[in-house]
Each structure stands twice: as structure tokens, then as C-alpha cells.
C-alpha positions in Angstrom: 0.0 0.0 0.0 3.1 2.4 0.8 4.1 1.9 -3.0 0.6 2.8 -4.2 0.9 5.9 -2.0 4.2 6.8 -3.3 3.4 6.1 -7.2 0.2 8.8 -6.5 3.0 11.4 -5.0 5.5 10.8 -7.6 3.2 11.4 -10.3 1.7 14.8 -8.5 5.5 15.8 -8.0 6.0 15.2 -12.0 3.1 17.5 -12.6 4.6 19.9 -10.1 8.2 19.2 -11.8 7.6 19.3 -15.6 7.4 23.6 -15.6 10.3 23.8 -13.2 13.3 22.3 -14.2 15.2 19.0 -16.5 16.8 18.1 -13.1 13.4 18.0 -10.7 11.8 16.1 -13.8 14.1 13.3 -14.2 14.1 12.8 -10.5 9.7 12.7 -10.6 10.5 9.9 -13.5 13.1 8.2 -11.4 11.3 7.8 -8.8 7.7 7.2 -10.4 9.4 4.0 -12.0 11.1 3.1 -8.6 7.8 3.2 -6.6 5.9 1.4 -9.6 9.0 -1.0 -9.8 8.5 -2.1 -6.3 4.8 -2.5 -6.4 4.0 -4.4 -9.1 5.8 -7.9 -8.0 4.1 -7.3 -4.9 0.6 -7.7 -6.4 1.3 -10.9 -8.0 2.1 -12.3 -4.9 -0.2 -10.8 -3.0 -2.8 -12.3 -5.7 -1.3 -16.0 -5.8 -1.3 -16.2 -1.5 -5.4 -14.8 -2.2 -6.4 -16.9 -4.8 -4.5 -20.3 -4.1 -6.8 -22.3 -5.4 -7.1 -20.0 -8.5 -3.8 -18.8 -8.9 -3.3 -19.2 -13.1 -7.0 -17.7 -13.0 -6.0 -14.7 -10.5 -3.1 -13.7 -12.5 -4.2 -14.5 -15.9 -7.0 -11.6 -15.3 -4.4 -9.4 -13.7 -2.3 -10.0 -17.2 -5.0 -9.5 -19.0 -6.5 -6.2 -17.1 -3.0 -4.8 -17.2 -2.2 -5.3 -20.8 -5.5 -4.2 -21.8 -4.5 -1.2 -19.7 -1.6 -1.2 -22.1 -3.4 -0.9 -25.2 -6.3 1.7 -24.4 -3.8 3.7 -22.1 -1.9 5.7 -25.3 -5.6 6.3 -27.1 -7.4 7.3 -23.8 -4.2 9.2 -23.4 -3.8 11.2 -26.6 -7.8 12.0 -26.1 -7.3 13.6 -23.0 -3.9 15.5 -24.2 -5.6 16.4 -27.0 -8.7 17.7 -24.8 -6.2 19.6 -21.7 -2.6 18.4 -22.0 -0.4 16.8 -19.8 -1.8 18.3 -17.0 -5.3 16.6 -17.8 -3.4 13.4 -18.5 -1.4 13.0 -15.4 -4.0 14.8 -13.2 -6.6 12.2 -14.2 -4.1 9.5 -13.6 -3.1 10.6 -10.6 -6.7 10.7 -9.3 -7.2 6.7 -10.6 -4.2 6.0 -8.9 -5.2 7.5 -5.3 -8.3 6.3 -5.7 -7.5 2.9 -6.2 -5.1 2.8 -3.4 -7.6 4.1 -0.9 -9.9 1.3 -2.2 -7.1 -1.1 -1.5 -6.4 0.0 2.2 -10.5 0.1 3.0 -10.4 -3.2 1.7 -7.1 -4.3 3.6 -8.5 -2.5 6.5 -11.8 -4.4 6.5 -10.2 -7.7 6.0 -8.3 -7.5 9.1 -11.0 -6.4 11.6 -12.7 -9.4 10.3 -10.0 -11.7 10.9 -9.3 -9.8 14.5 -13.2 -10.7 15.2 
């Protein structure tokens, strides 16, 4: 959950960075693929101790989600550039980012009261 926190601050400091300065920019890009870097193994094996019984199902939608993701993230993308820029484009994916790790720590959150119960 850290990770997903730190992706969603990395991105807002690239948006911050990309008027500023080449130096403050590479760093935002350094350390957006750093936080993304360390995250993304984790949810694989965070999936395959969930899912045991499933585990070629779990991550064979998680491949699928993601690469799909892949493809309609450059099309999506150019739309919104097109519409606002790179502010629009980032600002939009910061949001889904911070969303979706707030939905991960309710859900992480509500998992473990029910296991302390």
C-alpha cells in the first residue's frame, strides 16, 4: 500500500516538476518507475497467497487487465492530451491512482477487523 501511495506522490510531483526544471523532472521519472518498480511484484504475490486455489486464474486476469490497460492507455491518453494536456493526462491519472489505493487500504483494513473478530 506504501508503494501505491508513493506512485500517486510521484506522479503529482511530475506535474509539479515538468514547468520547473530537467533536473526536478528526471528525478519525478526516477522515482515514479522506482515506486511502480517495487509494487508491481508485490501484487502478483499478493494475488497467488489470495487466490491459491485460482492462482493461473487470478493472475491471468491481472495480465489480461493490465495489458489491456496497455493498449487503451496511449488512445485514452492522446484524447485527453488532445482535450487539456499533460496536465489533464497525469491529473486524471493521478486521481485513478489514489483512488484505487484508498480502495485497497479500505479493503485491507476491513479484512483485518474481520480476521481480529
Amino acid at each position: 500500500m506504501a508503494a501505491s501511495y508513493l506512485t500517486v506522490l510521484s506522479i503529482f510531483f511530475f506535474l509539479i516538476a515538468a514547468q520547473r526544471s530537467l533536473s526536478l523532472l528526471v528525478l519525478a521519472i526516477a522515482l515514479f518507475g522506482l515506486f511502480l518498480g517495487l509494487s508491481l511484484p508485490v501484487q502478483t504475490t499478493v494475488l497467488t497467497n489470495v487466490f491459491q486455489a485460482n492462482r493461473s486464474t487470478a493472475i491471468g486476469v491481472y495480465n489480461f487487465f493490465r495489458y489491456m490497460g496497455m493498449a487503451f492507455g496511449p488512445m485514452i491518453g492522446s484524447a485527453l492530451f488532445a482535450a487539456g494536456g499533460y496536465h489533464l493526462v497525469y491529473g486524471i491519472d493521478d486521481i485513478l491512482f489514489f483512488a484505487c489505493a484508498l480502495l485497497l487500504t479500505v479493503r485491507v483494513a476491513r479484512t483485518r477487523r474481520q480476521s481480529a473478530v
